[in-house]
C-alpha positions in Angstrom: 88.2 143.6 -129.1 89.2 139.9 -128.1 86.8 137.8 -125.8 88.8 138.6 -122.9 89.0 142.4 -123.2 85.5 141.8 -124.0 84.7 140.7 -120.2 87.7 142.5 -118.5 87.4 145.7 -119.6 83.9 146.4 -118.4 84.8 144.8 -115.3 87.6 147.3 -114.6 85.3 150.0 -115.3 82.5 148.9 -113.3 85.4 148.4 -110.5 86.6 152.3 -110.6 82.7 153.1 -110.2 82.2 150.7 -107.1 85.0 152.2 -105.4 84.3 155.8 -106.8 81.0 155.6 -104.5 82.3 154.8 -101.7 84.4 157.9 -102.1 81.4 159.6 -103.3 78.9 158.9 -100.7 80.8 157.7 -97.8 83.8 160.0 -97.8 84.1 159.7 -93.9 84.4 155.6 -94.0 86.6 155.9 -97.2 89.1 158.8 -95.0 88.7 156.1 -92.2 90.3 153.5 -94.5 92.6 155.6 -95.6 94.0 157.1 -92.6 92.4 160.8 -92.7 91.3 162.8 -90.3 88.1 165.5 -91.3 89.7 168.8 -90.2 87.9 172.0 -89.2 86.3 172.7 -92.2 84.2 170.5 -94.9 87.0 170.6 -97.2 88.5 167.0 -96.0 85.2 165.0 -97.2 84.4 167.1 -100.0 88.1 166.5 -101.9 87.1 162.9 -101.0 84.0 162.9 -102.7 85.5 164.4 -105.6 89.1 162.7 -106.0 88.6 159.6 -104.6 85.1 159.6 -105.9 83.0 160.9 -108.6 86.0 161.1 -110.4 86.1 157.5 -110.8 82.4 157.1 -111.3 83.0 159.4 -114.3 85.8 157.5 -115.3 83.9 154.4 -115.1 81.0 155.7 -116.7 83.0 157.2 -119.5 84.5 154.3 -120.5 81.2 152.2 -120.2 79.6 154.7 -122.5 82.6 155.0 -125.2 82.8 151.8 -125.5 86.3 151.8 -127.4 89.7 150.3 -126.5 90.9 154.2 -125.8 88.6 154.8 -123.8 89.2 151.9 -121.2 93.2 152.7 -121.7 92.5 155.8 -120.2 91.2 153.8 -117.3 94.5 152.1 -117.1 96.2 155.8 -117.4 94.3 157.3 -114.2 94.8 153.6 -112.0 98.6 153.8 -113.3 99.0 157.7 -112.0 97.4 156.6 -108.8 100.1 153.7 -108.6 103.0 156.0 -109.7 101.6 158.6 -107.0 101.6 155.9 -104.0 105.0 154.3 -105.3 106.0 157.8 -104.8 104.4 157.8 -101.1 106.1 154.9 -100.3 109.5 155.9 -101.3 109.2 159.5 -99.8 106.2 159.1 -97.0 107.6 155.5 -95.7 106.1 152.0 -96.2 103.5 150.0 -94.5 101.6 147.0 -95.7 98.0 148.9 -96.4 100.0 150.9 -98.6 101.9 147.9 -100.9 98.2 147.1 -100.8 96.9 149.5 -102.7 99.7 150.1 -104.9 99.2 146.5 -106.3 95.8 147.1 -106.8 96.3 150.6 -108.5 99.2 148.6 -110.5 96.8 145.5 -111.0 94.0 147.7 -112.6 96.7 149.9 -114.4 98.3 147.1 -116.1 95.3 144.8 -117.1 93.7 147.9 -118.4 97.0 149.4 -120.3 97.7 145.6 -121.4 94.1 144.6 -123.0 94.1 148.5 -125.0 97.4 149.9 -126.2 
């Protein structure tokens, strides 16, 4: 692993867990930012926590702990689903600018990721 990937990669990782917590333990304010609603049941907040995040923390954490150029690739792999998911949103669900917004992110992370391991 170069210098660069050296520095980047952990970064990216550390990244997915800082936003994975806030999914985690603040599902409310991360539905807030996101435009949800909590419905009737508990459901709403607990997909948050899980998809949006301990999913990520795992992620993360997994890649911290491996160590190995796969292992931050499949970093890039989930960030680049989550971009191919919200291009998909905005071509089907209509645009806005919070949502270009987070598809350049999801794109950013996908393609630094991908870039520095494959």
């Amino acid at each position: 692993m170069d210098l660069l990937a050296s520095y980047l990669n952990p970064a990216l990782a550390l990244f997915s867990i800082a936003l994975g917590l806030f999914g985690w333990f603040a599902p409310r304010y991360t539905m807030a930012v996101v435009d949800l609603q909590p419905g009737p049941t508990p459901m709403g907040p607990s997909e948050v926590r899980a998809a949006s995040g301990a999913l990520f923390v795992g992620l993360g954490l997994g890649a911290l702990i491996l160590g190995t150029p796969l292992a931050y690739a499949m970093v890039g792999f989930a960030w680049g689903g989550a971009a191919i998911g919200r291009l998909t949103s905005l071509v089907l669900d209509g645009q806005s600018r919070k949502k270009w917004g987070f598809f350049a992110c999801e794109a950013a992370v996908a393609a630094l990721a991908l870039g520095l391991n494959l």
